[in-house]
C-alpha positions as a Markdown table, in Angstrom:
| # | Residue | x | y | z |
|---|---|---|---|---|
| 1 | Unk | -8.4 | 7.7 | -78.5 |
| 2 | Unk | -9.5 | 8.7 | -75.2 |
| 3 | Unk | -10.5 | 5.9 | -72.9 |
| 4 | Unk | -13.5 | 5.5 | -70.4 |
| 5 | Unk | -11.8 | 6.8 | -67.5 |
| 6 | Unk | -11.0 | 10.0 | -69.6 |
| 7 | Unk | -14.7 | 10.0 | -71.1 |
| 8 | Unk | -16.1 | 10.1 | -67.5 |
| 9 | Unk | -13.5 | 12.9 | -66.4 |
| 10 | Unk | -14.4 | 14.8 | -69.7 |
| 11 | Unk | -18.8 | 14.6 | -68.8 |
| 12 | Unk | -17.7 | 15.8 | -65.3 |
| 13 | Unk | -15.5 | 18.5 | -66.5 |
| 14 | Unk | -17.7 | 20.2 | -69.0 |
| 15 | Unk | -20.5 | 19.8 | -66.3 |
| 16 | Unk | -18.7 | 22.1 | -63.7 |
| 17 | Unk | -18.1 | 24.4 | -66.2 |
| 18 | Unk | -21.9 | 25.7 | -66.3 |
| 19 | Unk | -21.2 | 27.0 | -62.6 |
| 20 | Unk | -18.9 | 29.6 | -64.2 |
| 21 | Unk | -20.4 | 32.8 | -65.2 |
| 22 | Unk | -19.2 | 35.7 | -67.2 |
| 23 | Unk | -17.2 | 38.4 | -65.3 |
| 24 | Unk | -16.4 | 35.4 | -62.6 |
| 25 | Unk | -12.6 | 35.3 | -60.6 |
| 26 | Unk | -12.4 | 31.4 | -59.4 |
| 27 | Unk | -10.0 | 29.3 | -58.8 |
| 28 | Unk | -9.0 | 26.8 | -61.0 |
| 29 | Unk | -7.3 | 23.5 | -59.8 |
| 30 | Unk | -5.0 | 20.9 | -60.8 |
| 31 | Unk | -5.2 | 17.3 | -62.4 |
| 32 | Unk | -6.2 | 15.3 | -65.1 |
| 33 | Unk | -10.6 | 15.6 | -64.3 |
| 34 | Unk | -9.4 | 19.3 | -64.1 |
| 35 | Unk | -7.9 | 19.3 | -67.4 |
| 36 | Unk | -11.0 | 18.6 | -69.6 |
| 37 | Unk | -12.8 | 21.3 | -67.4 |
| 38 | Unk | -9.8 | 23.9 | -68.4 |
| 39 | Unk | -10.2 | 22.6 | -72.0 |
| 40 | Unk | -13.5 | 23.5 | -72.1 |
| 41 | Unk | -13.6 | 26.6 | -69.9 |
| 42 | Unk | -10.8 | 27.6 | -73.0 |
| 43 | Unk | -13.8 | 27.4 | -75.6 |
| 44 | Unk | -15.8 | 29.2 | -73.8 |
| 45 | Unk | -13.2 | 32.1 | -73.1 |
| 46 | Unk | -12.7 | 31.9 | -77.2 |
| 47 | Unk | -16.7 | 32.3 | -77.4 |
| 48 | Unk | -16.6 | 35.1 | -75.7 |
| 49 | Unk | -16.4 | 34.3 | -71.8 |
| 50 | Unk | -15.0 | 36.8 | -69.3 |
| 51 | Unk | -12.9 | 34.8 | -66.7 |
| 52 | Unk | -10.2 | 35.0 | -64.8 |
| 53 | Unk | -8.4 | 32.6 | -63.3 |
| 54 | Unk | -6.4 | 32.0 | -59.4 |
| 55 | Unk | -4.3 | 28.7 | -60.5 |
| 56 | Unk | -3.1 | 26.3 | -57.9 |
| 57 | Unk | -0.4 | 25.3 | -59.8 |
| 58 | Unk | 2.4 | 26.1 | -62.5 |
| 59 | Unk | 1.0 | 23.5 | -64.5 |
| 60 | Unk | -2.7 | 24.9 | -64.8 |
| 61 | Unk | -1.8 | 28.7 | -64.7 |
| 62 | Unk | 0.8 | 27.9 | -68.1 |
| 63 | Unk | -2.7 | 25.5 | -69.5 |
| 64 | Unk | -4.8 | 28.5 | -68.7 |
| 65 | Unk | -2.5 | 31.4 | -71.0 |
| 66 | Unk | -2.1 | 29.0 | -73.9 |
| 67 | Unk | -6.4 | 29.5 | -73.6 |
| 68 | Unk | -6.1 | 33.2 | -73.0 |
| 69 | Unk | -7.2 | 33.1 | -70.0 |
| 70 | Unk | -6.5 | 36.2 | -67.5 |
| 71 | Unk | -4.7 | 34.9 | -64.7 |
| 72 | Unk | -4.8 | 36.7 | -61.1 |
| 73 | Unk | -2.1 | 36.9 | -58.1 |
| 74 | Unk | -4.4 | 35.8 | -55.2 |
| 75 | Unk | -2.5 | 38.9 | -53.0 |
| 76 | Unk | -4.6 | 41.1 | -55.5 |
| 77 | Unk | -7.8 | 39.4 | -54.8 |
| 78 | Unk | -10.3 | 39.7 | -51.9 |
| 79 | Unk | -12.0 | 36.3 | -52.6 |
| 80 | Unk | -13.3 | 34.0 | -54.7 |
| 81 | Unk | -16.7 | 33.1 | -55.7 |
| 82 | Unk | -15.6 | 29.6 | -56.4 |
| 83 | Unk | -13.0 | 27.3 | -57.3 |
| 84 | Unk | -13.4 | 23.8 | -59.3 |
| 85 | Unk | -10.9 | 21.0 | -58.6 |
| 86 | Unk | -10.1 | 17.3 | -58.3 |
| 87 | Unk | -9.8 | 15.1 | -55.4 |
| 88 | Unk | -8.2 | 11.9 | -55.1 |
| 89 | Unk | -10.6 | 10.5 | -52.6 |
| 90 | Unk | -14.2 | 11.9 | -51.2 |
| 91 | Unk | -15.9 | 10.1 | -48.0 |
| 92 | Unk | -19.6 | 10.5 | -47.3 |
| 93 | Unk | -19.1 | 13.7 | -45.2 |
| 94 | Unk | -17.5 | 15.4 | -48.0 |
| 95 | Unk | -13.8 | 14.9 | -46.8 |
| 96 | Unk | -11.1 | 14.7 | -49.1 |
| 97 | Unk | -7.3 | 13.2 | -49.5 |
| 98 | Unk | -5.9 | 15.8 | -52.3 |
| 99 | Unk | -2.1 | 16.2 | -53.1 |
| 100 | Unk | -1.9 | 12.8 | -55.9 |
| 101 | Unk | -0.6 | 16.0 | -58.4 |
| 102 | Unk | 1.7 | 17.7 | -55.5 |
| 103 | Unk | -0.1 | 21.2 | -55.8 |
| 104 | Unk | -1.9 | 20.9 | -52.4 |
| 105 | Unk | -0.6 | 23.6 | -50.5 |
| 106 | Unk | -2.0 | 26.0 | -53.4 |
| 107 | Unk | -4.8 | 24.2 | -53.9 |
| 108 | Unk | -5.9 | 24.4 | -50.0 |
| 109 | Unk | -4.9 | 28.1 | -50.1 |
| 110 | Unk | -6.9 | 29.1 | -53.0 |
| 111 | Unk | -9.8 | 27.1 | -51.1 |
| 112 | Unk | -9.8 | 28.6 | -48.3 |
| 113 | Unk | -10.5 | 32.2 | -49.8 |
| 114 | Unk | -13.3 | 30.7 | -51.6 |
| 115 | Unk | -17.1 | 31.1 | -50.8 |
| 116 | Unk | -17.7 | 27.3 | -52.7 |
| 117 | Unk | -15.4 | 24.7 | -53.3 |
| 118 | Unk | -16.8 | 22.7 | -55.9 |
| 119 | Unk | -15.0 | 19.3 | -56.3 |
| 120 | Unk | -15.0 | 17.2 | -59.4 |
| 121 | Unk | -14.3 | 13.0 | -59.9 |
| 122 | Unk | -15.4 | 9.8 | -61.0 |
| 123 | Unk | -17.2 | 7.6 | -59.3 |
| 124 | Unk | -14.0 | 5.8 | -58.7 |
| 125 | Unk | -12.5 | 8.8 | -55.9 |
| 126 | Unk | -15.9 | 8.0 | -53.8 |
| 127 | Unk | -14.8 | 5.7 | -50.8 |
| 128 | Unk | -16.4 | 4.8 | -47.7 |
| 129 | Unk | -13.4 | 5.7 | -45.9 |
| 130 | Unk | -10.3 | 7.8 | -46.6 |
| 131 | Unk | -7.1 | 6.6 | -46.4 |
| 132 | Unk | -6.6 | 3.7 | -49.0 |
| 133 | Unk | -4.9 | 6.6 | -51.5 |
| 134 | Unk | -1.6 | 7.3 | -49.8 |
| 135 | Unk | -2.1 | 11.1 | -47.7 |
| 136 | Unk | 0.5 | 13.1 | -49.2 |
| 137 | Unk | 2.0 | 15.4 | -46.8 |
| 138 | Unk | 4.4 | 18.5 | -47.4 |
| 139 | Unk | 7.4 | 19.1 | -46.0 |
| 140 | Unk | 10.6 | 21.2 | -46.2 |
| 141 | Unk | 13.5 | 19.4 | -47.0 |
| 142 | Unk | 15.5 | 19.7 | -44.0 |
| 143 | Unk | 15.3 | 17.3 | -41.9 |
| 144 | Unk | 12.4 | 15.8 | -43.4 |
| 145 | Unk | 13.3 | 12.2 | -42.3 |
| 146 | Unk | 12.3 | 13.7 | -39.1 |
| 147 | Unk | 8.9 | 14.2 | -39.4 |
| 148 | Unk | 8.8 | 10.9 | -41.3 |
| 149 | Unk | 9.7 | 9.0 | -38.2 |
| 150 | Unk | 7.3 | 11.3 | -36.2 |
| 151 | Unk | 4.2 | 10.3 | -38.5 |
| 152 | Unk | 5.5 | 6.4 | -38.6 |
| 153 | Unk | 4.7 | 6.1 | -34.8 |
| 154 | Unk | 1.5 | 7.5 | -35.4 |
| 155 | Unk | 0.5 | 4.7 | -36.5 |
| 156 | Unk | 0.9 | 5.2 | -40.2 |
| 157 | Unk | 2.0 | 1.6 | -42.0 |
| 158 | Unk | 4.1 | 3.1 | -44.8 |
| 159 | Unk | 5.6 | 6.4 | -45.2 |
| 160 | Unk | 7.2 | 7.0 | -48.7 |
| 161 | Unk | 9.4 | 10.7 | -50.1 |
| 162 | Unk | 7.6 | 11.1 | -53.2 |
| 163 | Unk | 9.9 | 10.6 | -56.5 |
| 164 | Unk | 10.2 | 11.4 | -60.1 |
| 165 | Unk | 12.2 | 10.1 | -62.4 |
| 166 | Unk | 14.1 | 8.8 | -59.7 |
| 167 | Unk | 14.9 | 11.7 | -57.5 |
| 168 | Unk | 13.0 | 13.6 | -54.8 |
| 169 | Unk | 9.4 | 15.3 | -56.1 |
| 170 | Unk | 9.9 | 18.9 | -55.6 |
| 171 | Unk | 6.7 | 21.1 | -55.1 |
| 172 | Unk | 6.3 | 24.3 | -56.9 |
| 173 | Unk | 6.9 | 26.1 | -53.6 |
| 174 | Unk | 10.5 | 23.6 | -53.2 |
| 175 | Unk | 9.1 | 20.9 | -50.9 |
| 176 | Unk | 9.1 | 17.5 | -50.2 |
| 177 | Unk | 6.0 | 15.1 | -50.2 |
| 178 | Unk | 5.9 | 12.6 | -48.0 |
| 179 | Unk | 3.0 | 9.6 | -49.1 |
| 180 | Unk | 1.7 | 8.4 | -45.8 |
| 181 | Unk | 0.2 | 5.0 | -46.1 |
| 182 | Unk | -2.8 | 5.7 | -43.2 |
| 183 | Unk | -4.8 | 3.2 | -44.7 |
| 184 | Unk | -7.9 | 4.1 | -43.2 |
| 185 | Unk | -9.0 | 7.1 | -41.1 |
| 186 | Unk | -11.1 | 7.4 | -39.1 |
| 187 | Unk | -11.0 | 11.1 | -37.6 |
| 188 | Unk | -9.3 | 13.4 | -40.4 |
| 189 | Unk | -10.2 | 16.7 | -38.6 |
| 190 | Unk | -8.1 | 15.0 | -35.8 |
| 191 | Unk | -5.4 | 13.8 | -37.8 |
| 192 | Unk | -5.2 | 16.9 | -39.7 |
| 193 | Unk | -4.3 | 18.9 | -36.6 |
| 194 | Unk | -1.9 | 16.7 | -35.2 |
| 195 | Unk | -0.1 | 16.4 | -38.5 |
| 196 | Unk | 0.4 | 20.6 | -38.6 |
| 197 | Unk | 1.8 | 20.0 | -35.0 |
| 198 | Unk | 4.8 | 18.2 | -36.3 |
| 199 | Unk | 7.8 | 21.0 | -37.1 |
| 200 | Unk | 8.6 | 21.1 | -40.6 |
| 201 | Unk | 5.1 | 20.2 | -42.1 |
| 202 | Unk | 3.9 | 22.2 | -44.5 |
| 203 | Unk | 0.8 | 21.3 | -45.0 |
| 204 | Unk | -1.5 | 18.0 | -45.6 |
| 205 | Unk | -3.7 | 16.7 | -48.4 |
| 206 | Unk | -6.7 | 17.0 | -45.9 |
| 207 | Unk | -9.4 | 18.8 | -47.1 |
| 208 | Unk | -11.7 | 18.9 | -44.0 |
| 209 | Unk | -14.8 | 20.7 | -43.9 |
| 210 | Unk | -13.7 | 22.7 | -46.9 |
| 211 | Unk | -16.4 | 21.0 | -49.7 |
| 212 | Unk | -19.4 | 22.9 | -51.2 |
| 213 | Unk | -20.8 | 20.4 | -54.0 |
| 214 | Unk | -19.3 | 17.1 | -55.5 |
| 215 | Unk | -19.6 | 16.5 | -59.0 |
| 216 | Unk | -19.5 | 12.8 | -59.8 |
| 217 | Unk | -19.1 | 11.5 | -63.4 |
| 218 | Unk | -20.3 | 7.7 | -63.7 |
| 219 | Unk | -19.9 | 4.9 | -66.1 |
| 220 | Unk | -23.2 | 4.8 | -67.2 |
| 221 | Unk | -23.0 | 8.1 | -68.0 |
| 222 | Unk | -24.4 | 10.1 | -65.4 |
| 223 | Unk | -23.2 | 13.1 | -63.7 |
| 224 | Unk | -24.6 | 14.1 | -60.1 |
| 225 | Unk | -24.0 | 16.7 | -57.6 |
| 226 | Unk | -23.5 | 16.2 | -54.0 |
| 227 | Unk | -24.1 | 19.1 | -52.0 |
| 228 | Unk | -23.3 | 19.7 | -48.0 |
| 229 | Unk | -25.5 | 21.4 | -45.6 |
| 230 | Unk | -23.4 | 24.7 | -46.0 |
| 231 | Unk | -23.5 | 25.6 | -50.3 |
């Protein structure tokens, strides 16, 4: 049975899916408000929808073939119309923290080469300030403990190496993920910057000035759009 959480992920999803139109290349994203759009992008595809698909992950590209769906090597691709995908935390000027499903280096890369970014959550992922959800960062492995020091006397409370089932997470490009407990910040655009500064980061789960259009699934059953200045 799906529960409330998943119900408001699900309204969202299918939602987002009326911005794709036949003969569309977007990029598709990663994580579980992602998932029910995927699902239903699948019916569609079976109906008779033309799409093809940049994923951001392993994980959404292997989702995507069991739907038939074409997949596309980014390197082949000029740009994208759009691409649809979860955040983990959305401030009123449209920033996000990304990287809770340890795709974000993908996921900021198949961004960046599209003309929208259209972002999908509940209305839980809306906060006043960012910081709260743990920023993951990536990292190489070596000498990862490194930058970890180098973020702690930024100022950072916490910093934890991600883990699963208990060893290190490793990324689908075989990296680390640091969870950096900021908090709350205050200038991401700032932190962002100084962040990539640090030898041996990858990349961070900033998402700064990258936003289109929100879509925001709420309990009551509503689903809105938040749109910057620049869609």
């Amino acid at each position: 049975m799906m529960s409330s959480s998943d119900e408001i992920k699900k309204r969202a999803g299918i939602y987002a899916a009326d911005f794709v139109e036949s003969g569309m290349t977007i990029g598709l994203g990663t994580g579980s408000t992602v998932f029910f759009l995927i699902e239903e992008l699948g019916k569609r595809v079976a109906q008779g929808l033309q799409l093809t698909i940049v994923p951001t992950s392993n994980k959404t590209e292997a989702m995507a073939r069991q739907l038939n769906m074409s997949i596309a090597d980014l390197n082949h691709v000029d740009k994208l119309v759009l691409t649809i995908d979860g955040a983990d935390e959305v401030d009123p000027q449209m920033q996000l923290i990304k990287g809770g499903g340890g795709a974000l280096l993908q996921e900021k890369i198949v961004a960046a080469a599209s003309e929208q970014l259209i972002i999908i959550v509940d209305e839980s992922k809306i906060v006043e300030h960012l910081g709260k959800f743990p920023l993951p960062v990536e990292v190489i492995q070596f000498g990862y403990k490194q930058v970890e020091r180098k973020i702690l006397s930024m100022g950072c409370s916490k910093v934890e190496l991600r883990q699963k089932k208990n060893k290190p997470f490793i990324t689908d490009h075989k990296h680390y993920i640091l969870d950096c407990y900021f908090e709350k910040i205050n200038d991401a655009a700032s932190l962002n910057i100084v962040l990539h500064n640090i030898p041996g980061v990858v990349e961070t789960g900033l998402f700064v000035n990258m936003a289109t259009k929100i879509v925001v699934g709420y309990k009551d059953g509503r689903v809105e759009e938040i749109a910057s200045r620049k869609s």
